[in-house]
C-alpha positions as CSV (number, residue, x, y, z in Angstrom):
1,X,-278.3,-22.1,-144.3
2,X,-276.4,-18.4,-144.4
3,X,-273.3,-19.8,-142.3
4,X,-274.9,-17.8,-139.2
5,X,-273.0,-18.8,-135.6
6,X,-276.6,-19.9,-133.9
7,X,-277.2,-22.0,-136.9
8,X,-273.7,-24.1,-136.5
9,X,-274.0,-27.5,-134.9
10,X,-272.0,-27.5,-131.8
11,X,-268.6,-28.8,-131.0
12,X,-267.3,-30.5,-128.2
13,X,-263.9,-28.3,-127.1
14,X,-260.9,-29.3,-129.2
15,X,-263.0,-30.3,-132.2
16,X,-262.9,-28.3,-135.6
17,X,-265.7,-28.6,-138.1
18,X,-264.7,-28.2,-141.3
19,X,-266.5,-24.4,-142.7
20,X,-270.1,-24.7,-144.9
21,X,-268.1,-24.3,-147.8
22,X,-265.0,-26.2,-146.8
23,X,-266.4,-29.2,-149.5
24,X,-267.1,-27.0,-152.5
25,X,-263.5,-25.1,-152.2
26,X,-261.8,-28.6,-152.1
27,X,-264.0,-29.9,-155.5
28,X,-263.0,-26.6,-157.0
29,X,-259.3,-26.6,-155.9
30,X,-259.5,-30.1,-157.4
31,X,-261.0,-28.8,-160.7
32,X,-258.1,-26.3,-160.9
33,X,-255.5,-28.6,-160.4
34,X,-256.9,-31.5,-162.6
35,X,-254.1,-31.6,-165.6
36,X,-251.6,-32.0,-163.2
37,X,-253.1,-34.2,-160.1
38,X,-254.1,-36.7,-163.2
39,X,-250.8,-36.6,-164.5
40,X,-249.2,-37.3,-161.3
41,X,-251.7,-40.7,-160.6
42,X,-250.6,-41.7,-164.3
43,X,-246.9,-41.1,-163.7
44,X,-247.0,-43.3,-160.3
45,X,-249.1,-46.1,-161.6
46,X,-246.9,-46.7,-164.2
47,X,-243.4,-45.7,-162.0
48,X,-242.6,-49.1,-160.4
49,X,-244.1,-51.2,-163.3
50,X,-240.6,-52.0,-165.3
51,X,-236.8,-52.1,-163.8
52,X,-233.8,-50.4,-165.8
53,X,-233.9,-50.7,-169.0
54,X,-230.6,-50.3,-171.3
55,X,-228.9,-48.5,-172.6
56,X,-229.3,-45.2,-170.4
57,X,-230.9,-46.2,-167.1
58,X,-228.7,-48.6,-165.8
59,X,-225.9,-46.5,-166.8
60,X,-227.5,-43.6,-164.5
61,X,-228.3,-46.6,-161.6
62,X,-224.5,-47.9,-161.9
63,X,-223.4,-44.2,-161.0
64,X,-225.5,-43.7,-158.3
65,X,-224.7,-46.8,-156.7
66,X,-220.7,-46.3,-156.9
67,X,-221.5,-42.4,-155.5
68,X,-223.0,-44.5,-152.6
69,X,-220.7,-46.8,-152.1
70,X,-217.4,-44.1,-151.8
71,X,-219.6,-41.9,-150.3
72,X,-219.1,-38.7,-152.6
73,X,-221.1,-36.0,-153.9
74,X,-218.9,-34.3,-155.9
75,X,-218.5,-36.7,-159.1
76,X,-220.2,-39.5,-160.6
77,X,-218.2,-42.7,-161.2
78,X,-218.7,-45.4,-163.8
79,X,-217.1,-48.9,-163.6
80,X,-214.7,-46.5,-160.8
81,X,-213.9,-44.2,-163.5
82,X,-215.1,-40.4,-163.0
83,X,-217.9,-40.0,-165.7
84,X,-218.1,-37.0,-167.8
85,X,-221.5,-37.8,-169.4
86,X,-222.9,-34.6,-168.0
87,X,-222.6,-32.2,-164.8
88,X,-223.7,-32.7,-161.6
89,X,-226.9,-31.8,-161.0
90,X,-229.1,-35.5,-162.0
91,X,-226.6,-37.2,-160.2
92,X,-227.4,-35.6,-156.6
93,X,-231.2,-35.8,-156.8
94,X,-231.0,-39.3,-157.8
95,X,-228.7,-40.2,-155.2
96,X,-230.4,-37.9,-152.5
97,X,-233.7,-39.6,-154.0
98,X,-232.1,-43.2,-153.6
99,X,-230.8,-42.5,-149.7
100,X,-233.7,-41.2,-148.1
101,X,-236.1,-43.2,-149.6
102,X,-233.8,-46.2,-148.9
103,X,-234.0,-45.6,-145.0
104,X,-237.5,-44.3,-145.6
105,X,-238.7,-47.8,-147.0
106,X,-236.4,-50.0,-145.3
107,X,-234.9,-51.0,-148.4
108,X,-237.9,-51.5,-150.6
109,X,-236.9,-53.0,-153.7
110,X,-233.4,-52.0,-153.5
111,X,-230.9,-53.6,-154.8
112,X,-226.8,-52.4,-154.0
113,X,-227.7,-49.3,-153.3
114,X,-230.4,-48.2,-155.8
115,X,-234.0,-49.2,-156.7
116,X,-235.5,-47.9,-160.3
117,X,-238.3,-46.7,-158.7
118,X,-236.3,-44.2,-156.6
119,X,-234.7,-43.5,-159.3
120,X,-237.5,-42.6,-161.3
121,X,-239.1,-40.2,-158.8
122,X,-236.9,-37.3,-159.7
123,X,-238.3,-37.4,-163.1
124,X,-241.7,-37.9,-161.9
125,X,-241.5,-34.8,-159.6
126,X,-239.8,-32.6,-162.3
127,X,-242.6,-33.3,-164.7
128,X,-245.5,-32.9,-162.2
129,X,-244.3,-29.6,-160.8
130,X,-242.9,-27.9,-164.2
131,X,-246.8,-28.7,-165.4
132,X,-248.3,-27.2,-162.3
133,X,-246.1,-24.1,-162.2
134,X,-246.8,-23.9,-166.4
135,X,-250.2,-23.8,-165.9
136,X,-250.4,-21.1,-163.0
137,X,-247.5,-19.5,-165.0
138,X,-250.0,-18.9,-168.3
139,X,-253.1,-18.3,-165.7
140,X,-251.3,-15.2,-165.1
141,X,-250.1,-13.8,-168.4
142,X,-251.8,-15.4,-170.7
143,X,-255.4,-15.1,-171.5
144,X,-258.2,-17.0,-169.9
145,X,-259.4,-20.2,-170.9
146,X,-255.2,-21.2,-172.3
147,X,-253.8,-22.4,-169.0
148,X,-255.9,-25.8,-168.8
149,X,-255.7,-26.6,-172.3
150,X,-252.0,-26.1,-173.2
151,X,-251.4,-28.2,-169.8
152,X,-253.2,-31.0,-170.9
153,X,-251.8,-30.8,-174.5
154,X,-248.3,-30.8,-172.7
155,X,-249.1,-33.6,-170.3
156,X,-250.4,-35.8,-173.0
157,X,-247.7,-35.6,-175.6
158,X,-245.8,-38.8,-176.1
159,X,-242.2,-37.5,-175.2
160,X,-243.3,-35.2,-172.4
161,X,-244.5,-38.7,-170.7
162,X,-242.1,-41.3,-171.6
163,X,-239.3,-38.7,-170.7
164,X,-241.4,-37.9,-167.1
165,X,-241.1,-41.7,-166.2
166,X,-237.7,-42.2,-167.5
167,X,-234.1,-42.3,-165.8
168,X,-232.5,-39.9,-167.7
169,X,-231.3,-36.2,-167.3
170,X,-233.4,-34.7,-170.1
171,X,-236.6,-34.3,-168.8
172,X,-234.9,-32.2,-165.8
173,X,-233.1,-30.3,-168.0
174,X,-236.2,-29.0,-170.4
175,X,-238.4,-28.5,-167.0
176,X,-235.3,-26.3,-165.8
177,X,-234.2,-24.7,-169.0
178,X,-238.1,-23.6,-170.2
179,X,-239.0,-22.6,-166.9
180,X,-236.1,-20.2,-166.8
181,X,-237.4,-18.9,-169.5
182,X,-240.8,-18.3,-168.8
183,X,-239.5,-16.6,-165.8
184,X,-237.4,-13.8,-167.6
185,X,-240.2,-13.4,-170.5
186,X,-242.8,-12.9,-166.9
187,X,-240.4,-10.3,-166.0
188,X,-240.2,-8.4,-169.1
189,X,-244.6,-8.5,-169.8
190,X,-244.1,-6.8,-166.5
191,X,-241.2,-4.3,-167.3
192,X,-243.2,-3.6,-170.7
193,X,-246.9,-3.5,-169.2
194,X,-248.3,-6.4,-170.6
195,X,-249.1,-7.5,-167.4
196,X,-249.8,-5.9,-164.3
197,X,-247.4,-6.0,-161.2
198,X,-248.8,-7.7,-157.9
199,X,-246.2,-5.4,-155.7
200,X,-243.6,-2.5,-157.1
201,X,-240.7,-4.2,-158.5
202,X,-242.1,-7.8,-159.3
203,X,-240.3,-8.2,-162.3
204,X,-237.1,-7.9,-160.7
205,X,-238.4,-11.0,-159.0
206,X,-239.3,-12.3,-162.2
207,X,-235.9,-11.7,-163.8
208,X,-233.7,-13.2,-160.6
209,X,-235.8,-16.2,-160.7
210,X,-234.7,-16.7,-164.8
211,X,-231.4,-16.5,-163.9
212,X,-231.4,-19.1,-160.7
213,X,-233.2,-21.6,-162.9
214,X,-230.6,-21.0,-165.8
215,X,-227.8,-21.9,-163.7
216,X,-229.5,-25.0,-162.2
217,X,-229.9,-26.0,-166.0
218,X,-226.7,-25.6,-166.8
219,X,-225.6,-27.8,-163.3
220,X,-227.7,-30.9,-165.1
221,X,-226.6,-30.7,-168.6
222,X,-223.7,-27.9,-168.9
223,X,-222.8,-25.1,-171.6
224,X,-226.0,-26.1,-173.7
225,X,-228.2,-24.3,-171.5
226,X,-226.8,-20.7,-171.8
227,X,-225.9,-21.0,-175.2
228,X,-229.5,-21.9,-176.3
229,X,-231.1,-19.0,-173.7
230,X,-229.0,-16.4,-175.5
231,X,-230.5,-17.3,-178.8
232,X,-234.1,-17.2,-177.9
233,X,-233.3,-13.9,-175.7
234,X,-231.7,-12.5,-178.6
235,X,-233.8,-13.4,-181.4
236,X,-236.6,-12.1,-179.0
237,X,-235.1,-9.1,-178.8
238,X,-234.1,-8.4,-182.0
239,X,-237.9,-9.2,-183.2
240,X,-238.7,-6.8,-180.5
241,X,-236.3,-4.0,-181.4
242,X,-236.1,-3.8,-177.8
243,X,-232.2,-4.3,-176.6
244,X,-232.8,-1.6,-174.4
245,X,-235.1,-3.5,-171.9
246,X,-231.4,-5.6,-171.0
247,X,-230.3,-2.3,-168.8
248,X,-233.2,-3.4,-166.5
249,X,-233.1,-6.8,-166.7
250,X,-229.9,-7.2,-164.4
251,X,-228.5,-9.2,-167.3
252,X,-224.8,-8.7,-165.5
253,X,-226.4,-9.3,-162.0
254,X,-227.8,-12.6,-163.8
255,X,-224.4,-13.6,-165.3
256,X,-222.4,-12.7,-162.1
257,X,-225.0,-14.9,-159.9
258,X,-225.4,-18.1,-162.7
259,X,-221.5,-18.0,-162.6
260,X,-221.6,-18.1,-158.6
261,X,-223.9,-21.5,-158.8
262,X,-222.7,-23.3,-161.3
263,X,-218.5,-22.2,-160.8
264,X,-217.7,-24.1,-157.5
265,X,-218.9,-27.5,-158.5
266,X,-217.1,-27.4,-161.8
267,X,-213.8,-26.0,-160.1
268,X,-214.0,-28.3,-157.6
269,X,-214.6,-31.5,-160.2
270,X,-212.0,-30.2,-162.4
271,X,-209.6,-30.4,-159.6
272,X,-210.6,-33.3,-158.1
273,X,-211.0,-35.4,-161.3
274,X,-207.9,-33.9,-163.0
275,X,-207.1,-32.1,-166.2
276,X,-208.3,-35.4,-168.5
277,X,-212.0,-35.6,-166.8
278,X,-212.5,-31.2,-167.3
279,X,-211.2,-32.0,-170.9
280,X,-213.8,-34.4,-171.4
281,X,-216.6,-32.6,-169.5
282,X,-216.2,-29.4,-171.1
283,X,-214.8,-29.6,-174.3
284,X,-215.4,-33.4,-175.5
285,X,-219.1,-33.6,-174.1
286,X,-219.6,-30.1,-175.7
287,X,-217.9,-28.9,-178.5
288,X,-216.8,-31.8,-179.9
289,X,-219.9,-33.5,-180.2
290,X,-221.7,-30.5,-181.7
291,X,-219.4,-30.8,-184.2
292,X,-217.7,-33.6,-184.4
293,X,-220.5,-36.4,-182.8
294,X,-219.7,-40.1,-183.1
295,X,-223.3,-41.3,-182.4
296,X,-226.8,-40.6,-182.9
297,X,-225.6,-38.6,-186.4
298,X,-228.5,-37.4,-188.6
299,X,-229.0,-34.9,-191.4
300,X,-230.6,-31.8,-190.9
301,X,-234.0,-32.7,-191.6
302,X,-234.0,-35.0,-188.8
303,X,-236.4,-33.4,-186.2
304,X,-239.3,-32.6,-188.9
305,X,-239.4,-36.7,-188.3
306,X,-238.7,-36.6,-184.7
307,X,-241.7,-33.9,-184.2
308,X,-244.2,-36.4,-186.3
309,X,-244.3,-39.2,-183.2
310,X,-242.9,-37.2,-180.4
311,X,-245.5,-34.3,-180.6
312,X,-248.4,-36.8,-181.9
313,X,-251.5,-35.9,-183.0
314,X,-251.2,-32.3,-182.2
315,X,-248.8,-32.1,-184.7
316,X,-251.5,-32.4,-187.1
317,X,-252.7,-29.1,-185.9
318,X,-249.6,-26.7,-187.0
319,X,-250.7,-26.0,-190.3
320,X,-253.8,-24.7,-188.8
321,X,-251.7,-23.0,-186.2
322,X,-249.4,-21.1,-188.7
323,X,-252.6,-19.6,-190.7
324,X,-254.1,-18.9,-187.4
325,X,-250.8,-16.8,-186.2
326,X,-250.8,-15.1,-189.8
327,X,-255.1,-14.5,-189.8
328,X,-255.3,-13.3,-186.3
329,X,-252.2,-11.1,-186.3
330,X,-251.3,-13.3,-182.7
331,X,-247.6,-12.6,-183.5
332,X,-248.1,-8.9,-182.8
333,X,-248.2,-9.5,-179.3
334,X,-244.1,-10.2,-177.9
335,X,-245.7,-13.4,-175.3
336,X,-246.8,-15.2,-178.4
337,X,-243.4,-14.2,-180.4
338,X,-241.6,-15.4,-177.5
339,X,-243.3,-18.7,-177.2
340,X,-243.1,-19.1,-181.4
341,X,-239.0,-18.1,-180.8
342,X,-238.6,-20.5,-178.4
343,X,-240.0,-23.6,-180.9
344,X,-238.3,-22.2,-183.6
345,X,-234.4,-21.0,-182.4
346,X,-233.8,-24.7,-180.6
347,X,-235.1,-26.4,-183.6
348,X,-233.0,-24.3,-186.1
349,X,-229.6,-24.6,-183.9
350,X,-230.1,-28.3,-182.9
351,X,-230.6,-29.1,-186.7
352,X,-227.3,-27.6,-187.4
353,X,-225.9,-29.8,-184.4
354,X,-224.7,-33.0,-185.9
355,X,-225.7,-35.5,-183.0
356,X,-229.3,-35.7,-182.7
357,X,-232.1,-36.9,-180.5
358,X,-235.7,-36.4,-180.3
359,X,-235.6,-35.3,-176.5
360,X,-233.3,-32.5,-177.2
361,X,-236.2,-30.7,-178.8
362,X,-238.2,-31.5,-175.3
363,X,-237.8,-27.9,-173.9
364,X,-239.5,-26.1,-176.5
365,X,-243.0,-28.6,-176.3
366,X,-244.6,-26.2,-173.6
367,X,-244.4,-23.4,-175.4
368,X,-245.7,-25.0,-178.6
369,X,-248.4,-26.1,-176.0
370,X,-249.4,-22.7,-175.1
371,X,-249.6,-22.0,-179.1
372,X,-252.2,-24.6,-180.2
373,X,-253.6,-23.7,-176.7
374,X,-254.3,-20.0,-178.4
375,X,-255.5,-21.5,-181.5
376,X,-258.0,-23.5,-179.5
377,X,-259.5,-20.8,-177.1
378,X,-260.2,-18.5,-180.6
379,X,-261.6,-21.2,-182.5
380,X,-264.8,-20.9,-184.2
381,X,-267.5,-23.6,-184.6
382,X,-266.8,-24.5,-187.8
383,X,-262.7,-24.9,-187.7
384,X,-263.3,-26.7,-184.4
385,X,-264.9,-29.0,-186.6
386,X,-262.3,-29.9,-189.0
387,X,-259.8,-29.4,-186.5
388,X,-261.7,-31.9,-184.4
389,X,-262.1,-34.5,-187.1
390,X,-258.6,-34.2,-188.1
391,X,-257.2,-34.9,-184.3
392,X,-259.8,-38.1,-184.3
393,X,-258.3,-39.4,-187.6
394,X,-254.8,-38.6,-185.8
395,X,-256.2,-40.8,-182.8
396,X,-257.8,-43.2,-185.6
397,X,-254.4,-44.3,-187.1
398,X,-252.4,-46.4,-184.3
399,X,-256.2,-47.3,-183.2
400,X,-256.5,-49.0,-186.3
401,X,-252.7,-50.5,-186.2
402,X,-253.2,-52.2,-182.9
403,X,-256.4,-53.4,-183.6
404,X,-255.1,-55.5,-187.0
405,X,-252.0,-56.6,-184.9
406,X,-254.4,-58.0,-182.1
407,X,-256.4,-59.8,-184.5
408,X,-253.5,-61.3,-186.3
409,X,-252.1,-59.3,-188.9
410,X,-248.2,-59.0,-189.7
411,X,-247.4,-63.0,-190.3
412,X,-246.4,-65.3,-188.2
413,X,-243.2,-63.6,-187.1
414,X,-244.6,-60.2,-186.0
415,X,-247.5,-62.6,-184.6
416,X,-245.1,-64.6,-182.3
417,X,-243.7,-61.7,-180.7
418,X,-246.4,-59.9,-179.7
419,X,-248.1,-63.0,-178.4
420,X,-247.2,-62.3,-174.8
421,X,-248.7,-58.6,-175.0
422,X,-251.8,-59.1,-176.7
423,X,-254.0,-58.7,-173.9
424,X,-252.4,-54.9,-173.1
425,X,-252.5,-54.4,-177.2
426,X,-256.1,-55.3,-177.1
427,X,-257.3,-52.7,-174.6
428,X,-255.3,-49.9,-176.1
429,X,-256.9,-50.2,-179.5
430,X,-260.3,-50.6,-177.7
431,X,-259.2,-47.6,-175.9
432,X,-258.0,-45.1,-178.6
433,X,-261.0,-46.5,-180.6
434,X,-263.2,-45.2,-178.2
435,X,-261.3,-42.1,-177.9
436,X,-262.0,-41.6,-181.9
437,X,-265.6,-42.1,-181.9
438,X,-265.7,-39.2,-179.2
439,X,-263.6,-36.8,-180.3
440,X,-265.2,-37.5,-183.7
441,X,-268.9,-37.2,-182.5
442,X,-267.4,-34.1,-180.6
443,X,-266.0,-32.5,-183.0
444,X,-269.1,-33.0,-185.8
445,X,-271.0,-31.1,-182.5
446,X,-269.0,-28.3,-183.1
447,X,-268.1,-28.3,-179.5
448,X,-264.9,-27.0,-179.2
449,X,-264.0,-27.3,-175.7
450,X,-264.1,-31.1,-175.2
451,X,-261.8,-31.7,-178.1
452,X,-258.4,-31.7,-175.9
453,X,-260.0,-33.2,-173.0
454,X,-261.3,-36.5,-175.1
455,X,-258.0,-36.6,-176.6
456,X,-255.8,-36.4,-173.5
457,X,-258.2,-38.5,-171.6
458,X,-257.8,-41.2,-174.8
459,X,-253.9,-41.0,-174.8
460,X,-253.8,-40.5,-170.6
461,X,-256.1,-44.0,-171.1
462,X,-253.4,-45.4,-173.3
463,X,-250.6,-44.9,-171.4
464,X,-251.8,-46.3,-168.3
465,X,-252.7,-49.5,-170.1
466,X,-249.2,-49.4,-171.9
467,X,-247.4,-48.1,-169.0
468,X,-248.5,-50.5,-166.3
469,X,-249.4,-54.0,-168.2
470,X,-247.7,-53.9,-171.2
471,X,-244.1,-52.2,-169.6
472,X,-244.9,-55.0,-167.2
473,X,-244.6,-57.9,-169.5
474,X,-242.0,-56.3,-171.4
475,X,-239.9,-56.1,-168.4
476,X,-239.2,-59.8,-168.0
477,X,-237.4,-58.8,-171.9
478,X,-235.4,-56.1,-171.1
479,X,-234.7,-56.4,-167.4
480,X,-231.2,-57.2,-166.4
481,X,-232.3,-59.5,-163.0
482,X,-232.6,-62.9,-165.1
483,X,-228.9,-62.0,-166.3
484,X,-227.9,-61.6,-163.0
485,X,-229.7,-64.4,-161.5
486,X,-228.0,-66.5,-163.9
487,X,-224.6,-65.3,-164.1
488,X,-223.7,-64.4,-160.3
489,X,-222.6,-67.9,-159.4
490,X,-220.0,-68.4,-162.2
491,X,-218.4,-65.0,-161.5
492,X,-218.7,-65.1,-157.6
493,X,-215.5,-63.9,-156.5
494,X,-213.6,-63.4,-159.4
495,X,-212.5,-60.7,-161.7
496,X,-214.6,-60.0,-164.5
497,X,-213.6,-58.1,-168.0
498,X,-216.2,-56.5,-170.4
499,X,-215.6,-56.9,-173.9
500,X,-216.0,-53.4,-175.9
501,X,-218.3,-50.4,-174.5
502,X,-220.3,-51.2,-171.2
503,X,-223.4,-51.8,-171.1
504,X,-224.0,-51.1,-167.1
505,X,-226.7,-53.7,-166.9
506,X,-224.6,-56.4,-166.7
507,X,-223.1,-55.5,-163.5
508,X,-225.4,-52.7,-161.4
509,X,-226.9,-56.2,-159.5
510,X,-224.1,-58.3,-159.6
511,X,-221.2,-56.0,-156.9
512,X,-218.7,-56.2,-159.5
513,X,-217.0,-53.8,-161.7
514,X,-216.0,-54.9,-164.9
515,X,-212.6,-53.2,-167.1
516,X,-213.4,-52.8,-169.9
517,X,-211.2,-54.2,-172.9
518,X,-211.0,-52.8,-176.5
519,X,-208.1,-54.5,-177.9
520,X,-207.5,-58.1,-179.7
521,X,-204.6,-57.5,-177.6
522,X,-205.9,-57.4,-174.7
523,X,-207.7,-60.9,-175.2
524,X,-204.7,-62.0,-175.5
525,X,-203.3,-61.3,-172.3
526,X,-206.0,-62.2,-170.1
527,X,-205.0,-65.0,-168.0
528,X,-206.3,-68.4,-168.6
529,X,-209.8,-68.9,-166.7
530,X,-210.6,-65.4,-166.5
531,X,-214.4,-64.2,-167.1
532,X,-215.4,-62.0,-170.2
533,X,-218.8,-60.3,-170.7
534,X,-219.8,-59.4,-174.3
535,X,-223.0,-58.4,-176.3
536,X,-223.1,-61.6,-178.6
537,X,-223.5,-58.7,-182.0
538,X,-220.2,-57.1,-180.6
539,X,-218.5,-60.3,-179.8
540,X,-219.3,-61.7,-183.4
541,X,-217.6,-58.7,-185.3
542,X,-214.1,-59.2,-187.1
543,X,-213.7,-55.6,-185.3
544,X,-211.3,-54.4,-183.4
545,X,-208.4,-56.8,-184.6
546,X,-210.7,-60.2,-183.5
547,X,-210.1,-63.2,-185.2
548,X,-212.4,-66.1,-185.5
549,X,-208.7,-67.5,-184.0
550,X,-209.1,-65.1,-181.3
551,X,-212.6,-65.9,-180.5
552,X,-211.8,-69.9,-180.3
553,X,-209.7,-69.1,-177.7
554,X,-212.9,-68.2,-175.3
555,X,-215.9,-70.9,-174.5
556,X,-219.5,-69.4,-173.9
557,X,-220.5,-70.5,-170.3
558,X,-223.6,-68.5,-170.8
559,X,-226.4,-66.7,-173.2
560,X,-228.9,-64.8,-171.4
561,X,-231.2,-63.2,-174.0
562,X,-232.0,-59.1,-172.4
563,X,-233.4,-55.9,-174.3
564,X,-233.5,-57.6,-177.5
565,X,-230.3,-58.7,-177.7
566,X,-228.2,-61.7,-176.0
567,X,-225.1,-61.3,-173.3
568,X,-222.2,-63.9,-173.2
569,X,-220.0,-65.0,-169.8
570,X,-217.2,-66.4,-171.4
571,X,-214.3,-67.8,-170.2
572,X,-210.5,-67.9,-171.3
573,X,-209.7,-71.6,-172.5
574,X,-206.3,-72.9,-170.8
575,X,-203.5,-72.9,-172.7
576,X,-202.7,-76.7,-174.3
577,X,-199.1,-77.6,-172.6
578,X,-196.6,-77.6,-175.1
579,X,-196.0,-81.0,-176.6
580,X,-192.5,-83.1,-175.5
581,X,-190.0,-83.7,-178.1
């Protein structure tokens, strides 16, 4: 049939047929959007499998709940105290997540406030849109045949999905921060002619959209954001010999409008949460912890380790990658020294940093995505080969791991506590063996362009399993509802004290706040019968000026095993009367 009117079958009035080729354009539109429609059915199977889990997420849940209950948008509290973790911006999509979808569900899982699941979706939607707008991104300036691939490298890297499903401000960041710069590197292939404009003046467009992005970037995790643009820009630039381009990039117009954005919430904060919280949110959260950091302190060498599981197994592929960049002369074309520049600069500078964390580096992963994307749509028969084999043997190695833990290697110990998860660790290995002997059979095919499919369909596989039944059975671990459960009747109504640094777990279910106390001191002048929380580890330390004296002083009403470690309710013994002469 030609689509001819007399041909058409006919239609009652009111009624709409869907067009001849109404069913092929939905199958293709599906084809299109495949990396990213998969990803988002992986990210909410697994998004109401687990509740918070310490030590970030409930710290995250504990704020949005007190937001709620004072009813304020301008600063986050923790334990009533205005908390200077990081700007503004997480907080108000979590709690704007939280509220409508509270009223929307009628409370669905909510507990005080906040549900984990709500909480999640921020993250969820972050990750799932960045992707999509990634890959239409490189279907535009990139060549064919790299848009697909790099998005399913991207969607299938470990860190890119724990971090989508995770409460915490990082993934956000990184979606923000790397689409800002994908913006302003769009503008300038257009300024330059490396790509063609759709309408006069796009890349103005292009450039004003950088800058927007930018300032929402530094709204969720402050100063870092600028400081790390003007490093890629510049190196970019320098590499380019190309300063001149900056005249026509409205780089002032960008400043003056990032400054507009992100000034009136930290004026307003400052003043509202006094000179000690705009200390601590500027200069402590900043400065000092790039150079003076009190936790997560490594050497310098510390993200060459980090990359190994975080960007697994396409990490395996950047030796090929480098010779590919140097063979093919790729770097003499500015997109691909951009997207190299934008690896490279964050990894140099956050080396230097002294505090360090894999899922700083979490902004760069889409642009190393787009690399080995390059390296795959140029590959010939016989590197897709060894290329191949090597990703299988990458795919190969925790196969192999699981399967000897499920059939009863480590010793009795490691045995015991995997017992409750061997039925999750069983199908993963079965899984990612499966996922070898594909890619493997693939790859000795020479056929290149199933090699990142099998492997993201493996690892996609994988996840699921992990992400659904095993964070499932891990939950009843690491959640803090049996804590709560157990300690809400012994603390009904009373005031309750935290020993040392809070973990928010302990309280986001219970409606109470809890002071914290840091002191020996302080112990001792809590009045007799009064409730203190402590992690048993912390509570066990001659730390702090406690006493084995001190401690005898307290009973232990409770010990609730959660997230590997145990939480104590104690309670202040009463004083013996003195004796009578």
């Amino acid at each position: 049939m030609n689509g001819s009117p007399h041909q058409r079958p006919q239609q009652s009035p009111g009624q709409r047929q869907p067009g001849p080729g109404s069913s092929a354009r939905l199958a293709g539109w599906l084809r299109a959007h495949a990396p990213e429609l998969l990803f988002a059915l992986l990210l909410l199977a697994v998004l109401p499998m687990r509740d918070l889990w310490a030590p970030d997420e409930p710290d995250f849940a504990q704020c949005v709940k007190e937001m709620r209950l004072r009813r304020d948008w301008l600063l986050p509290y923790l334990n009533g105290v205005p908390y200077s973790e990081k700007p503004i911006l997480y907080y108000w999509v979590m709690k704007a997540s939280s509220v409508l979808l509270d009223a929307l569900t009628g409370g669905l899982g909510f507990t005080g406030g906040v549900a984990a699941w709500a909480l999640r979706l921020p993250s969820v939607i972050a990750a799932v849109a960045f992707l999509s707008a990634f890959r239409r991104w490189a279907v535009r300036f990139l060549e064919p045949g790299t848009a697909e691939t790099a998005a399913l490298i991207l969607a299938a890297t470990p860190l890119w999905f724990w971090q989508s499903q995770f409460i915490q401000i990082d993934l956000l960041f990184s979606a923000l921060l790397a689409w800002s710069w994908f913006c302003w590197l769009g503008g300038y292939l257009l300024l330059r002619g490396q790509a063609e404009e759709a309408a006069p003046g796009e890349h103005r467009r292009w450039f004003l959209k950088a800058y927007v992005w930018l300032a929402l970037a530094f709204l969720a995790k402050g100063p870092l954001a600028p400081v790390l643009s003007i490093l890629v820009l510049g190196a970019f630039l320098l590499w380019q010999r190309d300063f001149a381009v900056l005249r026509r990039a409205g780089i002032l117009a960008g400043l003056g409008l990032t400054l507009l954005i992100v000034a009136p919430w930290y004026v307003a904060a400052g003043l509202k949460g006094g000179a000690r919280y705009a200390y601590e949110l500027i200069i402590f959260q900043n400065l000092e912890r790039a150079t003076k950091a009190w936790d997560h302190i490594h050497p310098w060498w510390k993200y060459f380790e980090y990359i190994l599981g975080d960007f697994f197994p396409w990490v395996l592929l950047l030796p090929a990658l480098a010779l590919h960049l140097r063979r093919e002369r790729r770097l003499e074309d500015p997109a691909k020294r951009f997207l190299l520049l934008a690896l490279l600069v964050p990894f140099a500078f956050l080396s230097i940093v002294q505090s360090k964390q894999g899922k700083y580096l979490l902004m760069s992963y889409p642009f190393l995505a787009l690399l080995l994307a390059d390296l795959f749509r140029r590959m010939e028969a016989g590197r897709a080969r060894r290329l191949g084999l090597l990703l299988a043997g990458g795919l190969a190695l925790p196969a192999l791991a699981l399967a000897a833990v499920a059939l009863g290697a480590g010793g009795a110990k490691l045995q015991a506590q995997v017992a409750p998860f061997l039925g999750p660790i069983r199908l993963m290995a079965l899984l990612l063996v499966g996922g070898t002997a594909f890619v493997a059979l693939r790859a000795w095919q020479k056929h290149a362009r199933s090699l990142v499919p099998g492997v993201a369909l493996s690892l996609g596989l994988f996840y699921l399993v992990g992400g659904t039944w095993g964070f499932h059975r891990l939950d009843v671990l690491k959640s803090y509802r049996r804590w709560t459960a157990a300690v809400q009747p012994l603390i009904a109504g009373r005031q309750v004290f935290y020993w040392q640094t809070i973990r928010s777990g302990v309280m986001v279910y219970t409606g109470h706040l809890m002071p914290e106390i840091r002191t020996a001191e302080a112990l001792d002048r809590m009045e007799p019968g009064s409730r203190l929380v402590a992690q048993r580890d912390e509570w066990e330390q001659d730390a702090w000026g406690m006493t084995p004296a001190t401690r005898a002083r307290f009973e232990v009403l409770l010990a609730v095993p959660t997230g590997g470690g145990q939480i104590l309710l104690l309670k202040k013994k009463t004083d013996p009367a003195p004796e009578r002469p």
